[in-house]
N, CA, C and O atoms as a GROMACS GRO file, in nm:
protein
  548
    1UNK      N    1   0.880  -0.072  -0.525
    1UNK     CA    2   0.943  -0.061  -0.656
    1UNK      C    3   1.094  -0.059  -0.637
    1UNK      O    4   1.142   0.019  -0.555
    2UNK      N    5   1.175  -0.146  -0.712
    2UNK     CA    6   1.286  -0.147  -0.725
    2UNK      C    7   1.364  -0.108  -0.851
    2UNK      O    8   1.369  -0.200  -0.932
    3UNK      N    9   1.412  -0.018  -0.881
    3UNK     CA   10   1.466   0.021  -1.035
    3UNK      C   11   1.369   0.023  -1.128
    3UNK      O   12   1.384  -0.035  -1.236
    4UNK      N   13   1.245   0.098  -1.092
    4UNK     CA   14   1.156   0.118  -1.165
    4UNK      C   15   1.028  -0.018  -1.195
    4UNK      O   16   0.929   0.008  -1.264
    5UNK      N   17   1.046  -0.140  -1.140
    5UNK     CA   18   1.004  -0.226  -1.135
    5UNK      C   19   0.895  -0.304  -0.990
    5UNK      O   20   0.946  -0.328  -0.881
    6UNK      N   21   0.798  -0.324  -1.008
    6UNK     CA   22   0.745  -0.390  -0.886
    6UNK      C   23   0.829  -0.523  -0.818
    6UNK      O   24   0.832  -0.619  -0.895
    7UNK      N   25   0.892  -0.542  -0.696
    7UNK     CA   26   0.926  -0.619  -0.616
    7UNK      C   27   0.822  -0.706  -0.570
    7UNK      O   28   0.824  -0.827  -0.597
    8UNK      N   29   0.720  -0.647  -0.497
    8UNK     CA   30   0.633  -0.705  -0.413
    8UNK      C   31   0.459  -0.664  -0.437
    8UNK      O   32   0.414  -0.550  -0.433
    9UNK      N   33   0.384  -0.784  -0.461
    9UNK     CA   34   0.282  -0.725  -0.431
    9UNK      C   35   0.187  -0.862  -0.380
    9UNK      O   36   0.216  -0.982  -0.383
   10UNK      N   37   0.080  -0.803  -0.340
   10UNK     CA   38  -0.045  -0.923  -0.240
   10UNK      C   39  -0.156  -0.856  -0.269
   10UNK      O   40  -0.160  -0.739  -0.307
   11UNK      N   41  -0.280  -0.954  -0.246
   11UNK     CA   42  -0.354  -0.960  -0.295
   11UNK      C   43  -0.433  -1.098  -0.214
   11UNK      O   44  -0.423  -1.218  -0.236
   12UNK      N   45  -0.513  -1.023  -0.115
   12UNK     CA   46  -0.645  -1.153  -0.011
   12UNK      C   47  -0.699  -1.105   0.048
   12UNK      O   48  -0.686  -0.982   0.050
   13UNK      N   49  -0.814  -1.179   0.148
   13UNK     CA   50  -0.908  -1.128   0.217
   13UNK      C   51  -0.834  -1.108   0.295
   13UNK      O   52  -0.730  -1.170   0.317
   14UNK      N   53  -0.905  -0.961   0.384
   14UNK     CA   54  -0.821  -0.936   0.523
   14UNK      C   55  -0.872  -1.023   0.604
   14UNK      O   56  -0.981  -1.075   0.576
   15UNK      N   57  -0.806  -1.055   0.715
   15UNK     CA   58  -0.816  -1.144   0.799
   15UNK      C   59  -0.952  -1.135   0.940
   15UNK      O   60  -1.005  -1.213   1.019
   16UNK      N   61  -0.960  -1.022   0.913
   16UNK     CA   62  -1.091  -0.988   1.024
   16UNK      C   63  -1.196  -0.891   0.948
   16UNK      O   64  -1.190  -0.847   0.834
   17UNK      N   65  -1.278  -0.875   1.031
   17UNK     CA   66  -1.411  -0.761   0.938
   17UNK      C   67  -1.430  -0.676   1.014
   17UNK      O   68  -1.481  -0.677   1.126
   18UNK      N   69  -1.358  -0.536   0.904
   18UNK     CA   70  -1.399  -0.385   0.911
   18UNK      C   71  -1.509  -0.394   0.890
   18UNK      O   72  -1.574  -0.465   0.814
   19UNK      N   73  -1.547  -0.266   1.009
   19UNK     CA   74  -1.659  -0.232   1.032
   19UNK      C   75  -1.681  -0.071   0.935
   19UNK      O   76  -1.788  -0.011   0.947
   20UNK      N   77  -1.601  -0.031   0.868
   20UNK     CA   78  -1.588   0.103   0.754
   20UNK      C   79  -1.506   0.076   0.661
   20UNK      O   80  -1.432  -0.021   0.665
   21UNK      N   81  -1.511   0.174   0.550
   21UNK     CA   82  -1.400   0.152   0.457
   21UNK      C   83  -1.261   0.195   0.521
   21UNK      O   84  -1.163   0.121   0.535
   22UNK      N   85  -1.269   0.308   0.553
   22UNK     CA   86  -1.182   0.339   0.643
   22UNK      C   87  -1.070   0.237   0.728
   22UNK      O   88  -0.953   0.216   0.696
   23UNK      N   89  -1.125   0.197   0.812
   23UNK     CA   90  -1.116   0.098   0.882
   23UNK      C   91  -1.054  -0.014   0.805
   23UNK      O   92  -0.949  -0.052   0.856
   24UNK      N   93  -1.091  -0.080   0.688
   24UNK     CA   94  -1.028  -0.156   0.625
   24UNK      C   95  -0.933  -0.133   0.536
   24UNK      O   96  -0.880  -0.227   0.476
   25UNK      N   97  -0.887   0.034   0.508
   25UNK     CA   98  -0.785   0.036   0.442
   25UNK      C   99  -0.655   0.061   0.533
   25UNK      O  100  -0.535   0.042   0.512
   26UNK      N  101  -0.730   0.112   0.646
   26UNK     CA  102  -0.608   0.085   0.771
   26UNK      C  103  -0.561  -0.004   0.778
   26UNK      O  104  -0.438   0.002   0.776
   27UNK      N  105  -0.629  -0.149   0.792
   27UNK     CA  106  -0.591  -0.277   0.816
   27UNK      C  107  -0.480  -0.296   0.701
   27UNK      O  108  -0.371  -0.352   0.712
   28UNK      N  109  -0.537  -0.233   0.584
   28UNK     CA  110  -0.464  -0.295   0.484
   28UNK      C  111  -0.339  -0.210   0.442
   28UNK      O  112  -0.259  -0.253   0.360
   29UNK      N  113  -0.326  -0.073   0.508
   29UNK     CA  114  -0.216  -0.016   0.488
   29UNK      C  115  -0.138  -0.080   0.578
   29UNK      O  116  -0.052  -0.153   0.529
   30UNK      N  117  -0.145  -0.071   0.716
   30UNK     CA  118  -0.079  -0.145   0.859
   30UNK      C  119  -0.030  -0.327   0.735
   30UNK      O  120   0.085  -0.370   0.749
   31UNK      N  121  -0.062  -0.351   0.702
   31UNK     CA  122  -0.021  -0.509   0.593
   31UNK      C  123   0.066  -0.511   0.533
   31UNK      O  124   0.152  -0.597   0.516
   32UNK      N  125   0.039  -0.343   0.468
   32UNK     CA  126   0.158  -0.324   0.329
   32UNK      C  127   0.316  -0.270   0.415
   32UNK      O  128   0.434  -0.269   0.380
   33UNK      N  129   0.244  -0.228   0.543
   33UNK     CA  130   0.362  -0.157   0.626
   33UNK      C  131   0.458  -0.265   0.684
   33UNK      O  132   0.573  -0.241   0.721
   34UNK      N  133   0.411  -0.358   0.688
   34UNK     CA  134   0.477  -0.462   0.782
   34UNK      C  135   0.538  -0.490   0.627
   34UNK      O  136   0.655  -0.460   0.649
   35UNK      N  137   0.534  -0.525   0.496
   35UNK     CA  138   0.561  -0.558   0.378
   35UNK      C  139   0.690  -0.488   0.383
   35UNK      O  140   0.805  -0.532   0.390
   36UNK      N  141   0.641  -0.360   0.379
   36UNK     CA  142   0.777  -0.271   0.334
   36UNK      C  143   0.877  -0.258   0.432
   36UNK      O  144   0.991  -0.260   0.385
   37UNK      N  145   0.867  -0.242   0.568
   37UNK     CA  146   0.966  -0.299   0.668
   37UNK      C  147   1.039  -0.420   0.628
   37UNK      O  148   1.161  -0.431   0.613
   38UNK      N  149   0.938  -0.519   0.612
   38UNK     CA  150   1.039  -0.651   0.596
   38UNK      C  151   1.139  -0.622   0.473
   38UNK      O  152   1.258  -0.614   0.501
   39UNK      N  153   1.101  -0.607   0.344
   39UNK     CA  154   1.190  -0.498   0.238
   39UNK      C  155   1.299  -0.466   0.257
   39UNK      O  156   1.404  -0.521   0.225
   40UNK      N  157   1.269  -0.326   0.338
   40UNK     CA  158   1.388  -0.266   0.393
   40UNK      C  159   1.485  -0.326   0.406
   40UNK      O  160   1.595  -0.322   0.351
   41UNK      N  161   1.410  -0.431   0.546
   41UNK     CA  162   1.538  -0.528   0.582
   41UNK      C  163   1.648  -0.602   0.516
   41UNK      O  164   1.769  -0.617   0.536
   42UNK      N  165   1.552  -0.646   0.418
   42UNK     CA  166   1.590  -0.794   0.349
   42UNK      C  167   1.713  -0.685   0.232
   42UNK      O  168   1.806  -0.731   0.167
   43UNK      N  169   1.667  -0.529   0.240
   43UNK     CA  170   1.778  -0.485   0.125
   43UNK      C  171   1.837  -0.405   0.209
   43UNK      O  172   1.875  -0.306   0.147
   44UNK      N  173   1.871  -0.400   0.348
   44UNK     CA  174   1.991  -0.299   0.420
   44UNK      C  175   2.092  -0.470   0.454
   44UNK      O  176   2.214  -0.470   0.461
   45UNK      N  177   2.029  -0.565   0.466
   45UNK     CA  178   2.127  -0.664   0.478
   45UNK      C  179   2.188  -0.724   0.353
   45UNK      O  180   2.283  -0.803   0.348
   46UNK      N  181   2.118  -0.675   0.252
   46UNK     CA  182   2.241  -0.706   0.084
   46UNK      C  183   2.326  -0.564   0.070
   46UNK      O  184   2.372  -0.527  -0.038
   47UNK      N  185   2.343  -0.491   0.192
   47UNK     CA  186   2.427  -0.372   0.156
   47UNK      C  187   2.334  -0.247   0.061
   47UNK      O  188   2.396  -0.165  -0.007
   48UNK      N  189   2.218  -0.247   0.065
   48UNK     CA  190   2.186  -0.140   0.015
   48UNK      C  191   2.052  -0.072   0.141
   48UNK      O  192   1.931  -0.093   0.130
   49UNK      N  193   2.090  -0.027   0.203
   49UNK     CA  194   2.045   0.008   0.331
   49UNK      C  195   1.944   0.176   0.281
   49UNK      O  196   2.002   0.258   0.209
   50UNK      N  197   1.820   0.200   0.322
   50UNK     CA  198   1.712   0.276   0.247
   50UNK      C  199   1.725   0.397   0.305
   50UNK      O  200   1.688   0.406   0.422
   51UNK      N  201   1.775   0.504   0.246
   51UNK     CA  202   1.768   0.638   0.340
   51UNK      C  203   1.657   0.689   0.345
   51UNK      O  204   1.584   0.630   0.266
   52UNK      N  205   1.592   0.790   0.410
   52UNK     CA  206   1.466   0.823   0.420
   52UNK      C  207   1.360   0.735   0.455
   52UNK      O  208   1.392   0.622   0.492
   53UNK      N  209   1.211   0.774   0.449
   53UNK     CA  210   1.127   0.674   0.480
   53UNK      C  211   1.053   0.637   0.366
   53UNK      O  212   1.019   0.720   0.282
   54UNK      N  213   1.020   0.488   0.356
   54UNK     CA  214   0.878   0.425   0.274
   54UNK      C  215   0.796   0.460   0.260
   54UNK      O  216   0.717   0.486   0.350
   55UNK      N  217   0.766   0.487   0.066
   55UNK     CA  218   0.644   0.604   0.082
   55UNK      C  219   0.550   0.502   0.033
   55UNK      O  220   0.576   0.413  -0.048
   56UNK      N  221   0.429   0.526   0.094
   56UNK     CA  222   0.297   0.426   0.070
   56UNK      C  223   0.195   0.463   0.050
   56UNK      O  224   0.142   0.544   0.126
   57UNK      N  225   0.127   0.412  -0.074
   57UNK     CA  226   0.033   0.525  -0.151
   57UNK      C  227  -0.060   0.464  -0.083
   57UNK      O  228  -0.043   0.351  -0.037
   58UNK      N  229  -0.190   0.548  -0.067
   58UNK     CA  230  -0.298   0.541   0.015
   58UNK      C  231  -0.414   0.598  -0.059
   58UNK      O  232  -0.388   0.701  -0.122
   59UNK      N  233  -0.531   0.557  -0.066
   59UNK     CA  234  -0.663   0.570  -0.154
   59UNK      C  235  -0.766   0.623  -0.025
   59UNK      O  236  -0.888   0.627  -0.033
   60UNK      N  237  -0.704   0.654   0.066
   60UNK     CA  238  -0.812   0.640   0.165
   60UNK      C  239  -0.726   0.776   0.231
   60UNK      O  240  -0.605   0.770   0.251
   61UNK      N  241  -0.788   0.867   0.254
   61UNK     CA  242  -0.752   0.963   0.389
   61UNK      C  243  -0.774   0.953   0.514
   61UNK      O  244  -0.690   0.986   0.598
   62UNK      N  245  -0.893   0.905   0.543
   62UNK     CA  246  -0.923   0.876   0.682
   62UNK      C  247  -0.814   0.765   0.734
   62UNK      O  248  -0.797   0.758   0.855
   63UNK      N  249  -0.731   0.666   0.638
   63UNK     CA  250  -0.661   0.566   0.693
   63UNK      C  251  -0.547   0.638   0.698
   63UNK      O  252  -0.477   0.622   0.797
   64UNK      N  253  -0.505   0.728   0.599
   64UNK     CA  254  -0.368   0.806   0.637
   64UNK      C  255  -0.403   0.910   0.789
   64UNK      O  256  -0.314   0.977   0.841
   65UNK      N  257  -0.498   0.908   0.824
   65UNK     CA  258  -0.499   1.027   0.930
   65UNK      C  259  -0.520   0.944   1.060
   65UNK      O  260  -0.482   0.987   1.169
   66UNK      N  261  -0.575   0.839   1.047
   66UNK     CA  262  -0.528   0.694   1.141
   66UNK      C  263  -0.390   0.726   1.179
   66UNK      O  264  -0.351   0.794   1.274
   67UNK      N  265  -0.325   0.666   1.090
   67UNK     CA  266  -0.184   0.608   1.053
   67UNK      C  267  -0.113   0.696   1.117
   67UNK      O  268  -0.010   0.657   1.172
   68UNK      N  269  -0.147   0.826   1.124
   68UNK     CA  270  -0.057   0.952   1.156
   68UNK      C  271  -0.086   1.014   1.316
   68UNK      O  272  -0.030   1.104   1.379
   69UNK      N  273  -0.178   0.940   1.343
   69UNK     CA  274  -0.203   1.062   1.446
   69UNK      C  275  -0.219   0.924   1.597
   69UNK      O  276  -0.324   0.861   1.611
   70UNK      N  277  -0.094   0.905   1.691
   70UNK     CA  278  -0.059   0.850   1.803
   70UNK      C  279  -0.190   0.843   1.897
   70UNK      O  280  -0.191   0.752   1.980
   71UNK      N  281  -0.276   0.912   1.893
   71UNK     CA  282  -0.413   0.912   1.985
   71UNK      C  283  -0.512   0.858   1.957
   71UNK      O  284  -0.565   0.857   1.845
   72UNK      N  285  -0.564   0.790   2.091
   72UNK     CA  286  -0.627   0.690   2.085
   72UNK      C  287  -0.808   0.790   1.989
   72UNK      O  288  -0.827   0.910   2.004
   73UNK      N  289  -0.915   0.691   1.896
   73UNK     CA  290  -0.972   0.769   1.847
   73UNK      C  291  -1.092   0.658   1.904
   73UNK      O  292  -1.088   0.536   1.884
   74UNK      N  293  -1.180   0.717   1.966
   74UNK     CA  294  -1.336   0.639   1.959
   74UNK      C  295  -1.339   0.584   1.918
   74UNK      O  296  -1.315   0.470   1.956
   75UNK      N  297  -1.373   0.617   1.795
   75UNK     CA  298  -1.432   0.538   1.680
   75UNK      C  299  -1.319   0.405   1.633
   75UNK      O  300  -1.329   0.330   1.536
   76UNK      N  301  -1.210   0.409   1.742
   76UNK     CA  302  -1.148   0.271   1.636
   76UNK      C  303  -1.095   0.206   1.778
   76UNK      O  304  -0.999   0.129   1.768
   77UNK      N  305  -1.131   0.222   1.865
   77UNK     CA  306  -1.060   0.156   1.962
   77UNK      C  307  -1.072  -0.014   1.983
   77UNK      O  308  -0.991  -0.096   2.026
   78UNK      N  309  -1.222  -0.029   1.928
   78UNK     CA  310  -1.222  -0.198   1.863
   78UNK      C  311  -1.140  -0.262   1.809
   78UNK      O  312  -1.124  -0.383   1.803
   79UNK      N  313  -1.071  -0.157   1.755
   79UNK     CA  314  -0.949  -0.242   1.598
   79UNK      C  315  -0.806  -0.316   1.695
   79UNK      O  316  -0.739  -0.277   1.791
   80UNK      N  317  -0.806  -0.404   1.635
   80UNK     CA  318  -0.696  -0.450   1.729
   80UNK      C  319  -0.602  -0.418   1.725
   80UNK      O  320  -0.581  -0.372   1.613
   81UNK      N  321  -0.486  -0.411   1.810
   81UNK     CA  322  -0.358  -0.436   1.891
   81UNK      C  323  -0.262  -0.378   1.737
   81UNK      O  324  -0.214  -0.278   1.685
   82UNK      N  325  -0.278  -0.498   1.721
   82UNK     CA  326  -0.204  -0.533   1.640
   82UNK      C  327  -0.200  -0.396   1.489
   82UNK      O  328  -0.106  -0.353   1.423
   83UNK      N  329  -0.311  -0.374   1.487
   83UNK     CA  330  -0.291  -0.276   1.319
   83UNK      C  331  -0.231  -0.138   1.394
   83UNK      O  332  -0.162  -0.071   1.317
   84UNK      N  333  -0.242  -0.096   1.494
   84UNK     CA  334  -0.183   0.017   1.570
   84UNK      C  335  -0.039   0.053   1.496
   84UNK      O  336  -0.004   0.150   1.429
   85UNK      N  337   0.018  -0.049   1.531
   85UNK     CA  338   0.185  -0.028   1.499
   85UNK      C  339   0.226   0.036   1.408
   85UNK      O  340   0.347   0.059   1.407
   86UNK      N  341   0.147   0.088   1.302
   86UNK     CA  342   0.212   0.144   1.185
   86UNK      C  343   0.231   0.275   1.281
   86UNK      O  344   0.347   0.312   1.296
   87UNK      N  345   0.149   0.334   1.333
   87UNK     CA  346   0.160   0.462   1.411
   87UNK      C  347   0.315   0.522   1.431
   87UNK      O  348   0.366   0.631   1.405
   88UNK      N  349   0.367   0.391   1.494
   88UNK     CA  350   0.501   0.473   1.567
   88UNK      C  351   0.594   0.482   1.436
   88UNK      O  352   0.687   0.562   1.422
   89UNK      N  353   0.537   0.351   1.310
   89UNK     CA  354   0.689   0.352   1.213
   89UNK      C  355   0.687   0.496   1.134
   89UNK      O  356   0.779   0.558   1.082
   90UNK      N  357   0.553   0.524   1.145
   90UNK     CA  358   0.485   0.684   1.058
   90UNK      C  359   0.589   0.768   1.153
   90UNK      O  360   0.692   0.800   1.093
   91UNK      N  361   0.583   0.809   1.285
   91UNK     CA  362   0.597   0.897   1.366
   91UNK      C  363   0.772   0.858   1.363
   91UNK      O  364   0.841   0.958   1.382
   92UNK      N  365   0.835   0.755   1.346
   92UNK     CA  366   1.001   0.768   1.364
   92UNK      C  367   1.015   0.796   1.193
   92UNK      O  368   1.126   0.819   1.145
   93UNK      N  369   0.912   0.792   1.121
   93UNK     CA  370   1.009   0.855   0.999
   93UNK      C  371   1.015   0.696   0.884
   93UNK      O  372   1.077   0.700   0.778
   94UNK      N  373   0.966   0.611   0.914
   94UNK     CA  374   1.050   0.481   0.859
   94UNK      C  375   0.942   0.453   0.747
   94UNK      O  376   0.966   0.384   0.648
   95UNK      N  377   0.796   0.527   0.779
   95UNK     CA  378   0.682   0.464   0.683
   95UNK      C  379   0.646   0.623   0.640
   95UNK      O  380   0.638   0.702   0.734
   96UNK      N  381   0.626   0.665   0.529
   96UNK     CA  382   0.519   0.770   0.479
   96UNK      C  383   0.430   0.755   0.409
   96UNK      O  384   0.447   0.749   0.287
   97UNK      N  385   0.298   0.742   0.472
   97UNK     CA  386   0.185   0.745   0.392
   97UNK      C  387   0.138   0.881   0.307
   97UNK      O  388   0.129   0.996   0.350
   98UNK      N  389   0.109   0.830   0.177
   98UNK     CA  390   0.079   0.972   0.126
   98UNK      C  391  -0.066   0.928   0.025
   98UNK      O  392  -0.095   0.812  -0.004
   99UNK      N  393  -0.138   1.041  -0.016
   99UNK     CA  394  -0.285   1.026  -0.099
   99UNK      C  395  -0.244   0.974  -0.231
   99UNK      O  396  -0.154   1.027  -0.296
  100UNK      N  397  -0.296   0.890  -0.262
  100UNK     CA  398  -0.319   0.836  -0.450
  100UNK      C  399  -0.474   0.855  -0.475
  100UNK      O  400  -0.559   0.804  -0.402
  101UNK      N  401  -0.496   0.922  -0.568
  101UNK     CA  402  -0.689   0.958  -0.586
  101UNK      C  403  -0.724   0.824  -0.618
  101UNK      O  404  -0.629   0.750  -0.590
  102UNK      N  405  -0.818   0.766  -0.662
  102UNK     CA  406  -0.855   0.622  -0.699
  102UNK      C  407  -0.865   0.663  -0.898
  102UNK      O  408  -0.896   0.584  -0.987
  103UNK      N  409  -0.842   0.749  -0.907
  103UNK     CA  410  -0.839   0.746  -1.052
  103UNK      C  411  -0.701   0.697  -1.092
  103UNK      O  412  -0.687   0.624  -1.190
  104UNK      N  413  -0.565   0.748  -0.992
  104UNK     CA  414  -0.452   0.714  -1.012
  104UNK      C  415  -0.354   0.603  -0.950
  104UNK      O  416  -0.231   0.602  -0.954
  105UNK      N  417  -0.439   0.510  -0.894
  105UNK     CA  418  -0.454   0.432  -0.826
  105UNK      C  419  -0.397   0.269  -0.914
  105UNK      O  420  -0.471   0.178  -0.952
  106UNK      N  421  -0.270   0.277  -0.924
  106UNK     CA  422  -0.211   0.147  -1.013
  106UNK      C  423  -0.281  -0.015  -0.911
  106UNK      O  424  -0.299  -0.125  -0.964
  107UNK      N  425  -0.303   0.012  -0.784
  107UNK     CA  426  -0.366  -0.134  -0.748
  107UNK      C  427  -0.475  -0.175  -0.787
  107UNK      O  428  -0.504  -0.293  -0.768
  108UNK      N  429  -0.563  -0.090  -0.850
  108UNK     CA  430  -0.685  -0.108  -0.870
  108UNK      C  431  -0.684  -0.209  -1.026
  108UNK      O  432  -0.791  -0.256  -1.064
  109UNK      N  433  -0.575  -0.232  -1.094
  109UNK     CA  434  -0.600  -0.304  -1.168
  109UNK      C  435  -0.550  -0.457  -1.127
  109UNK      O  436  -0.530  -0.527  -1.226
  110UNK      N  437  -0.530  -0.514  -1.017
  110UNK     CA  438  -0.548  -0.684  -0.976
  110UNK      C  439  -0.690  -0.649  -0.847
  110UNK      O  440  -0.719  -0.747  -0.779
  111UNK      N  441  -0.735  -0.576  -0.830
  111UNK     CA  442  -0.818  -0.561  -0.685
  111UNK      C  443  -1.025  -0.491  -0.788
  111UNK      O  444  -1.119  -0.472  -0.712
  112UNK      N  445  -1.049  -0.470  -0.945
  112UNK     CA  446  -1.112  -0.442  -0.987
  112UNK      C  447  -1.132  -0.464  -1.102
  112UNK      O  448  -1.053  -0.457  -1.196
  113UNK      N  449  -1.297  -0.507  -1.100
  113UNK     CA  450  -1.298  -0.490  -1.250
  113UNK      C  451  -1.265  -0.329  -1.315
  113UNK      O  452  -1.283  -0.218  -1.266
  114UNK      N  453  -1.217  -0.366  -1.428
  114UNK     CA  454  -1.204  -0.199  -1.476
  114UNK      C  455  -1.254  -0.228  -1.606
  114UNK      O  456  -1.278  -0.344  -1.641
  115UNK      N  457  -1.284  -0.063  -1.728
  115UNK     CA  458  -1.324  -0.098  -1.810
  115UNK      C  459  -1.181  -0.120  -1.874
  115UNK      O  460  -1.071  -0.094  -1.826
  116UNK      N  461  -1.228  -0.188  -2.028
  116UNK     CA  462  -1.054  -0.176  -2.119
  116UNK      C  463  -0.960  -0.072  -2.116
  116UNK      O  464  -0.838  -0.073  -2.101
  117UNK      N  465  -1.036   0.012  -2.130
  117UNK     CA  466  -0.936   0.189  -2.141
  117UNK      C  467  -0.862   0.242  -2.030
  117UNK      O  468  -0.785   0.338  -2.027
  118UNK      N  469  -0.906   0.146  -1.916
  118UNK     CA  470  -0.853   0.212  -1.766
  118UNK      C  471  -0.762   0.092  -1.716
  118UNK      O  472  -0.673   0.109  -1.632
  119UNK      N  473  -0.788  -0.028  -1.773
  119UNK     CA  474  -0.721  -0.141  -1.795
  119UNK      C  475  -0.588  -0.136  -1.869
  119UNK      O  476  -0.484  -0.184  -1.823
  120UNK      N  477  -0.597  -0.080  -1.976
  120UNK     CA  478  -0.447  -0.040  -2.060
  120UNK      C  479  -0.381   0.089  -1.977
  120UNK      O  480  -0.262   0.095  -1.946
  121UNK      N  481  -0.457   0.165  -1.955
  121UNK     CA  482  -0.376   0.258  -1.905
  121UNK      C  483  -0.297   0.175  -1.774
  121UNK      O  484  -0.179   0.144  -1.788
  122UNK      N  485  -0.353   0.149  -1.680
  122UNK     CA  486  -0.267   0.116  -1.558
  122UNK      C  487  -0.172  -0.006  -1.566
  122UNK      O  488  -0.102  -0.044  -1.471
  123UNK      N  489  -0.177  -0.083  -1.728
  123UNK     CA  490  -0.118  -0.183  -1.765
  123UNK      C  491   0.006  -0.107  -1.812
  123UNK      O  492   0.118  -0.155  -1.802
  124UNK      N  493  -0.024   0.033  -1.871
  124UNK     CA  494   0.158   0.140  -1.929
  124UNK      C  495   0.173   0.197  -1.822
  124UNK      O  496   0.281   0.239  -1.779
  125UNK      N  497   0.064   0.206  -1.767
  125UNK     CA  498   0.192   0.292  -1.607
  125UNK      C  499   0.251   0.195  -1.546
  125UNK      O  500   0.321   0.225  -1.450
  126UNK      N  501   0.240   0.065  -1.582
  126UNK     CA  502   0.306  -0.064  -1.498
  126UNK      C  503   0.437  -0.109  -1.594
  126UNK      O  504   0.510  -0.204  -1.568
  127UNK      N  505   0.453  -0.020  -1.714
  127UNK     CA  506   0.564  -0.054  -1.776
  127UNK      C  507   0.556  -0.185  -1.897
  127UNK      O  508   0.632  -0.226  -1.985
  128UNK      N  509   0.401  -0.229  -1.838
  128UNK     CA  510   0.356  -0.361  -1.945
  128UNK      C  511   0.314  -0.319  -2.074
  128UNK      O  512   0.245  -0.218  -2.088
  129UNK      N  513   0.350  -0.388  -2.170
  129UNK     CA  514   0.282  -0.327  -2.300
  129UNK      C  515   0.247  -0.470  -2.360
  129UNK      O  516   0.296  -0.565  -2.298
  130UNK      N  517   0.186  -0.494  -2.447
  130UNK     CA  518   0.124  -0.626  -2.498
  130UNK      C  519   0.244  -0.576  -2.680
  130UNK      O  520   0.279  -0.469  -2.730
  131UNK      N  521   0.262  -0.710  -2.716
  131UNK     CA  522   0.290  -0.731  -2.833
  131UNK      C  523   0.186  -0.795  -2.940
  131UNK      O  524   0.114  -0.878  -2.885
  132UNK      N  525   0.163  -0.779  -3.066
  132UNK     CA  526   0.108  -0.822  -3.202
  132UNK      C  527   0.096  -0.954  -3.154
  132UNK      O  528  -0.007  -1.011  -3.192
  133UNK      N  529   0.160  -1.009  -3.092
  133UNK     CA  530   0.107  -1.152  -3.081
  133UNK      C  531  -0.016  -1.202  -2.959
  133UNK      O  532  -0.085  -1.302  -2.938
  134UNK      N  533   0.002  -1.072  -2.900
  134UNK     CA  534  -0.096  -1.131  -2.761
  134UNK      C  535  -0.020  -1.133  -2.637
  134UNK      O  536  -0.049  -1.070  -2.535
  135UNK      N  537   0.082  -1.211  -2.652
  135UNK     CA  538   0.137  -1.186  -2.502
  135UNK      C  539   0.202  -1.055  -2.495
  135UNK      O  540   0.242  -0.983  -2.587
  136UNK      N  541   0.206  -1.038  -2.350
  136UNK     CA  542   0.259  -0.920  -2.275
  136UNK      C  543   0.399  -0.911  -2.244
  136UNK      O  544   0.430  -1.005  -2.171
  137UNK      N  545   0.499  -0.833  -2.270
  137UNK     CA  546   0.604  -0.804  -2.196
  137UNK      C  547   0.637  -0.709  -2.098
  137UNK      O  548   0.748  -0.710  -2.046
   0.00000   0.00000   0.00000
């Protein structure tokens, strides 16, 4: 979010197959992490450089307790190489993952069907409101 506004967002299949939910929201937090790094970048080199760290809402606990904790875990040592990395940006401070319940959960309206009522709502927490005519502003 930039001035109250969404910058960035995605939306695809992950590229390999979790074997848990878990597991696949790791993948997909480690996605959004590499997202918001690049961010950063792209706005400390227009002169507005990000103090503190990137906070990244998370629907999943088991993927925030991934994300957080540098030791290697059984149960995920399959997962590749590659989704690891969020680990160290968590641990220098640069990424913070934190809990969103799935009731409060603004992604869930491009990633679910929802009913209408849960549909409008996450359409005003997005700042969208529909006009008398139909379209949306």
């Amino acid at each position: 979010m930039l001035s109250g506004g969404p910058v960035s967002w995605k939306s695809r299949l992950q590229p390999i197959v979790a074997l848990s939910s878990t597991e696949a929201e790791y993948i997909t937090v480690t996605t959004a992490a590499q997202e918001g790094i690049w961010l950063r970048r792209v706005m400390a080199e227009l002169g507005f450089e990000q103090v503190g760290a990137t906070d990244l809402a998370v629907d999943n606990e088991g993927a925030i307790a991934l994300s957080e904790n540098p030791q290697a875990h059984p149960r995920t040592k399959h997962i590749r190489l590659r989704y690891h990395f969020i680990r160290q940006y968590v641990q220098e401070g640069v990424i913070k993952p934190h809990y969103v319940s799935t009731h409060d959960n603004i992604a869930d309206i491009f990633t679910k069907n929802l009913p209408k009522d849960k549909f409008l709502e996450l359409r005003r927490t997005m700042g969208l409101t529909q006009r008398a005519s139909g379209s949306v502003e």
